[in-house]
MARBA-3410 file (N, C-alpha, C, O; in Angstrom, 1 decimal):
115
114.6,193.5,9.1,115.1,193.5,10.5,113.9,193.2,11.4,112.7,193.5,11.2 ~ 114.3,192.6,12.7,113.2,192.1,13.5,113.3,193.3,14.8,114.4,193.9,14.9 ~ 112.6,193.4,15.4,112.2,194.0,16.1,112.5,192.8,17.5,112.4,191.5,17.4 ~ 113.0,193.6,18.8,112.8,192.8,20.2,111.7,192.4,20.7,110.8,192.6,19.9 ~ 111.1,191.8,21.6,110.4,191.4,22.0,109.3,192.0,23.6,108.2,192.1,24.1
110.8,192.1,23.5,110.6,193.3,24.8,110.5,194.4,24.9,109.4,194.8,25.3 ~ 112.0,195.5,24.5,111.7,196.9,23.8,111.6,197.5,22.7,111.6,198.7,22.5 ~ 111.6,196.3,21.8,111.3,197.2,20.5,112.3,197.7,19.7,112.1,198.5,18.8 ~ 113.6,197.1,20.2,114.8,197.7,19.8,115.0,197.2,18.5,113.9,196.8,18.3 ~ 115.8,197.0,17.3,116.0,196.4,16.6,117.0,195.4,16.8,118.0,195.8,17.4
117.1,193.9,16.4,117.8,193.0,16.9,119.1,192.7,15.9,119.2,193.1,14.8 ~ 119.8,192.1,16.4,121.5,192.2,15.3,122.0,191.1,15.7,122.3,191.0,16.9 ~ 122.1,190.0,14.8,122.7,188.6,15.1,121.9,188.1,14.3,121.6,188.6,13.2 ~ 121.4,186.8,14.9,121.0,185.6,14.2,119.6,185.8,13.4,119.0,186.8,13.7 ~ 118.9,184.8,12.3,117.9,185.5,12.1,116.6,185.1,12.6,115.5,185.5,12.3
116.9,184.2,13.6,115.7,183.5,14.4,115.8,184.2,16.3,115.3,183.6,17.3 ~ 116.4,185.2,16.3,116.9,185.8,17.6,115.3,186.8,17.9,115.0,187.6,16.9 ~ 114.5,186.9,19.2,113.8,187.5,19.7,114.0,188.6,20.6,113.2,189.2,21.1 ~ 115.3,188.7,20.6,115.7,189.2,21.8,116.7,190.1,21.5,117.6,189.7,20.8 ~ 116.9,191.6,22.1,118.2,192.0,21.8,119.4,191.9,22.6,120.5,192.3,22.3
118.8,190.9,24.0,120.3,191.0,25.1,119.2,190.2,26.6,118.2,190.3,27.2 ~ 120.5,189.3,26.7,119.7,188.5,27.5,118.7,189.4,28.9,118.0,188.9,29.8 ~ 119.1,190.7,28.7,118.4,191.1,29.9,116.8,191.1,29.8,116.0,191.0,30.8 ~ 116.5,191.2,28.2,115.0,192.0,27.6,114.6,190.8,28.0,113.6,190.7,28.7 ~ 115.5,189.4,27.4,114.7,188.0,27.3,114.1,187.8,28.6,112.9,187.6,28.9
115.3,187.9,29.4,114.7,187.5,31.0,113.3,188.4,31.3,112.2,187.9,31.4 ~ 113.7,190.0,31.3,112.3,190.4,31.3,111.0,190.4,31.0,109.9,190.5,31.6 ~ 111.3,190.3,30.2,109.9,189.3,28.8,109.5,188.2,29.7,108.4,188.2,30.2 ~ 110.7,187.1,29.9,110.2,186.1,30.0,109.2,186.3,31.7,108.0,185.9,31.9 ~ 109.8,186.9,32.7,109.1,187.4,33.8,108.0,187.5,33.5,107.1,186.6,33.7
107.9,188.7,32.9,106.6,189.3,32.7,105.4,188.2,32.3,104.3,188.5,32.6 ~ 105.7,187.2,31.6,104.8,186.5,30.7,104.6,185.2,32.3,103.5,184.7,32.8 ~ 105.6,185.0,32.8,105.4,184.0,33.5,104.9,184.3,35.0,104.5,183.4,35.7 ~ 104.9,185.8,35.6,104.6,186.0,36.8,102.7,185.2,37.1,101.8,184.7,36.4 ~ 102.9,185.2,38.6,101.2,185.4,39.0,100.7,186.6,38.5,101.3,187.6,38.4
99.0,186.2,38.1,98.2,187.1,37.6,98.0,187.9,38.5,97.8,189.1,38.2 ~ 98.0,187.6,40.1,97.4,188.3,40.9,97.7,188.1,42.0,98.5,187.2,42.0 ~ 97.7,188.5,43.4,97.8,187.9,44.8,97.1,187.2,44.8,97.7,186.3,45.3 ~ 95.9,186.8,44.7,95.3,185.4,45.3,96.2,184.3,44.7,96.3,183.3,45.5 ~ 96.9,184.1,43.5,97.5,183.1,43.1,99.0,182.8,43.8,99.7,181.9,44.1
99.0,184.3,43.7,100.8,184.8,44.8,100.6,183.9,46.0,101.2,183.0,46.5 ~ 99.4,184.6,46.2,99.6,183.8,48.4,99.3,182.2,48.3,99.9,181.3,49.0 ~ 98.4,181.9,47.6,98.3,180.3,47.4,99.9,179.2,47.0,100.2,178.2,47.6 ~ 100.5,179.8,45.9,101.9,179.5,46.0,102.9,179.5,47.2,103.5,178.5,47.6 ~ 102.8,181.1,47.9,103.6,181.0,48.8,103.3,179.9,50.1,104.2,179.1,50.6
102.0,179.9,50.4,101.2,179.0,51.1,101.9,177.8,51.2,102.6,177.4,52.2 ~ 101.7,176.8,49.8,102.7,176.1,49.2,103.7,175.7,49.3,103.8,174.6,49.7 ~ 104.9,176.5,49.1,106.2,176.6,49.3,106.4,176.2,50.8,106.8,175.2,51.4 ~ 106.0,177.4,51.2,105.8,177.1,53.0,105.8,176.0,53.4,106.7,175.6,54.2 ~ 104.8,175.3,53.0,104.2,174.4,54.0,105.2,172.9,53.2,105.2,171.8,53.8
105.8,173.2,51.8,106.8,172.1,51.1,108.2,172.2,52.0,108.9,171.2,51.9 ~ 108.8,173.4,52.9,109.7,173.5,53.1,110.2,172.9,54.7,111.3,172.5,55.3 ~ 108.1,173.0,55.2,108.3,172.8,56.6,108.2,170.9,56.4,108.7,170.2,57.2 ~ 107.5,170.5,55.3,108.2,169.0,55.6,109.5,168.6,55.1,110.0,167.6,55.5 ~ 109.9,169.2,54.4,111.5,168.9,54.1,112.0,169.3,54.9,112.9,168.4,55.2
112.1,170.2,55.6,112.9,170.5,57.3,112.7,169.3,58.3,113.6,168.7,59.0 ~ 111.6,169.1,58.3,110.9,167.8,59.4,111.6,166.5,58.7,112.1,165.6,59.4 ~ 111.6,166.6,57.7,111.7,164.6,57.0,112.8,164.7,56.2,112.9,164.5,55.0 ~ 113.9,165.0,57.4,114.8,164.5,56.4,115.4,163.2,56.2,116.4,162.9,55.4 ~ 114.8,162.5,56.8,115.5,160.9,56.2,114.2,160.4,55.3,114.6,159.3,55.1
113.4,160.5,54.8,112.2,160.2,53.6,111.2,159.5,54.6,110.1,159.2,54.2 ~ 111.5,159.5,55.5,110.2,158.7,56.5,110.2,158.9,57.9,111.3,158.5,58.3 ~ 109.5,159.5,58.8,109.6,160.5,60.3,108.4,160.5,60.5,107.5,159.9,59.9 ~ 108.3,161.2,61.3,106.7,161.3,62.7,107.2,162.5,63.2,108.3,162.9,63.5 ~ 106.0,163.1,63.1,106.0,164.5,63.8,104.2,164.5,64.5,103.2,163.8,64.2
104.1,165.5,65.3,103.5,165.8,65.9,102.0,167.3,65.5,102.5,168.4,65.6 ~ 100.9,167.3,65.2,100.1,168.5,64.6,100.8,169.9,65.4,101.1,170.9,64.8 ~ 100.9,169.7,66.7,101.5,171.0,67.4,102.7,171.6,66.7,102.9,172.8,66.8 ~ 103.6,170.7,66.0,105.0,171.0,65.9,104.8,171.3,64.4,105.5,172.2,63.9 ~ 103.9,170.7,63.4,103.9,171.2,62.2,103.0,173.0,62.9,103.6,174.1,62.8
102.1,172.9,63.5,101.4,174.2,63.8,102.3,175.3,64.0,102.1,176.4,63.4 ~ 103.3,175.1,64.9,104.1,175.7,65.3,105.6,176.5,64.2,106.5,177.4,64.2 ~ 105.2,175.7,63.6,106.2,175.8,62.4,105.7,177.1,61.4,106.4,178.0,60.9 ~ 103.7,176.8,61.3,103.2,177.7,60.1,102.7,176.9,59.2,102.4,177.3,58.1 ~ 102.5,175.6,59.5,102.0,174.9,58.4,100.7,175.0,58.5,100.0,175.1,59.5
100.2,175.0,56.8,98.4,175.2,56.9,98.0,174.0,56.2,98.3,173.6,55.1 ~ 97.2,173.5,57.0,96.4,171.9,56.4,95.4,172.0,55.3,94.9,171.1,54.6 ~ 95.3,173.3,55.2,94.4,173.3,53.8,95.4,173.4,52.6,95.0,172.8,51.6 ~ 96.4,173.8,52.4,97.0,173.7,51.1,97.7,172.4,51.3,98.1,172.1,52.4 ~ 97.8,171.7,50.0,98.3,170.8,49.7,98.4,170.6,48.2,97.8,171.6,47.6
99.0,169.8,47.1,98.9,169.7,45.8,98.5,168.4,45.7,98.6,168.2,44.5 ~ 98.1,167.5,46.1,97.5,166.2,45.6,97.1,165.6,46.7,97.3,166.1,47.8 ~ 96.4,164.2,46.5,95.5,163.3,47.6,96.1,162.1,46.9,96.3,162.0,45.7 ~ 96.5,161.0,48.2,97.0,159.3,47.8,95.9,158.9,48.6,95.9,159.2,49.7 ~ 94.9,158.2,47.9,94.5,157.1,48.5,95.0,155.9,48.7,95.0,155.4,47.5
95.4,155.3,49.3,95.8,153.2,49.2,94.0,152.9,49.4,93.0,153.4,49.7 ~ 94.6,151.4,49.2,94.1,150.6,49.0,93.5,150.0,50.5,92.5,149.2,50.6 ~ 94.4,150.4,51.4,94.5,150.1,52.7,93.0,150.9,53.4,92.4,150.4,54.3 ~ 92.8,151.9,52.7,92.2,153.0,53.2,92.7,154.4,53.7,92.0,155.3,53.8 ~ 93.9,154.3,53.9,94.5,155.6,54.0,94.8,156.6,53.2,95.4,156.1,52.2
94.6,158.3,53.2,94.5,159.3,52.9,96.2,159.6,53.0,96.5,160.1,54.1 ~ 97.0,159.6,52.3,98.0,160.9,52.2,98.1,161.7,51.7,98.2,161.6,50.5 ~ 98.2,162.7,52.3,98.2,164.6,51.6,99.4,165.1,51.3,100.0,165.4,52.3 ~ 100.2,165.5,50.1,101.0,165.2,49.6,101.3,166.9,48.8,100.7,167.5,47.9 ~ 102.5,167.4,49.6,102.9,168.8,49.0,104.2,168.3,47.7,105.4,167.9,47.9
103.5,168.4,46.4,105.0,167.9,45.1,105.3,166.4,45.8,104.2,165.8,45.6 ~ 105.9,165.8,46.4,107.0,164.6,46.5,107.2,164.3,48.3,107.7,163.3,48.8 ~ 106.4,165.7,49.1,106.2,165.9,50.4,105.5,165.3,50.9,104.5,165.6,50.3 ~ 105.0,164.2,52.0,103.6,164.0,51.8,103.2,163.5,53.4,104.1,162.9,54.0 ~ 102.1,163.6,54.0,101.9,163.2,55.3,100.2,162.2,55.0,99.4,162.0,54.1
100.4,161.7,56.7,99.5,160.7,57.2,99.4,160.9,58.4,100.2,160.7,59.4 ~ 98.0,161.3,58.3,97.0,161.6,59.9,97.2,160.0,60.5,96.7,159.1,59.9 ~ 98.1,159.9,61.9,97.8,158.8,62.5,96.7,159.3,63.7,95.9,160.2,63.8 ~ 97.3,158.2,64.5,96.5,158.4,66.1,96.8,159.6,67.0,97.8,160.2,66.9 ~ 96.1,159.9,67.9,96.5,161.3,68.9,97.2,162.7,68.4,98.1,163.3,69.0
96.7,163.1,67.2,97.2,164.0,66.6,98.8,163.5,66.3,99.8,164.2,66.5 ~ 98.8,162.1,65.6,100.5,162.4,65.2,100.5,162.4,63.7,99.5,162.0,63.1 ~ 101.7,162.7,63.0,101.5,162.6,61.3,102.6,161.6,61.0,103.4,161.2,61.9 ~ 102.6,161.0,59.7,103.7,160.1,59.4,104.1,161.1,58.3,103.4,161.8,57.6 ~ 105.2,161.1,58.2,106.0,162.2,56.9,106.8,161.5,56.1,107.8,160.9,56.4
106.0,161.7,54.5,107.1,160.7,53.9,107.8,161.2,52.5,107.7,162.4,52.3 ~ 108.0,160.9,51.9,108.5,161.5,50.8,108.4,160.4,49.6,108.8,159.2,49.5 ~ 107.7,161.0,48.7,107.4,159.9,47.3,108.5,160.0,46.2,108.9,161.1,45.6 ~ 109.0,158.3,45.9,109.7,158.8,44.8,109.5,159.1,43.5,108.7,158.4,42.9 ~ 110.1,160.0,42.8,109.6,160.0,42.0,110.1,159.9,40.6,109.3,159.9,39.6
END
């Protein structure tokens, strides 16, 4: 007999089963997949944040917004998940599929990459 994974229980079914009840699995699986720590916590949330405030902004896949109005929102210019250079020379900063472009007079271009 196998033992759970989770509590230790003894397991009854199949003979490739780790688990005694989908609750332990989910648990287990938490446990193994959480952040190690808050610095990793707040960098995520950070993240999220700032993926939710361009998808609020852009929702037709291409828009103009203004630095005041992402500011205003809570967005932070330091998190991002990736950099597009072109060929053109332009820089887009890109949250997952999210992504902006520093124009003129503090405005941004907001666009969304397919993917």
């Amino acid at each position: 007999m196998k033992n759970c994974l989770e509590c230790e229980e003894k397991i009854v079914g199949r003979e490739d089963k780790k688990f005694c009840s989908d609750g332990c699995r989910n648990a287990y699986n938490n446990k193994i997949n959480k952040d190690n720590n808050n610095f990793m916590r707040n960098i995520n949330n950070k993240l999220r944040k700032n993926y939710r405030i361009l998808l609020e902004l852009n929702t037709d896949g291409k828009s103009k917004t203004t630095r005041a109005k992402l500011l205003s929102k809570g967005f932070d210019f330091e998190f991002f998940t990736n950099i597009l250079k072109t060929k053109t020379g332009n820089t887009y900063y890109f949250l997952y599929d999210q992504g902006y472009l520093l124009l003129d007079n503090d405005f941004y271009m907001l666009v969304k990459k397919d993917i």
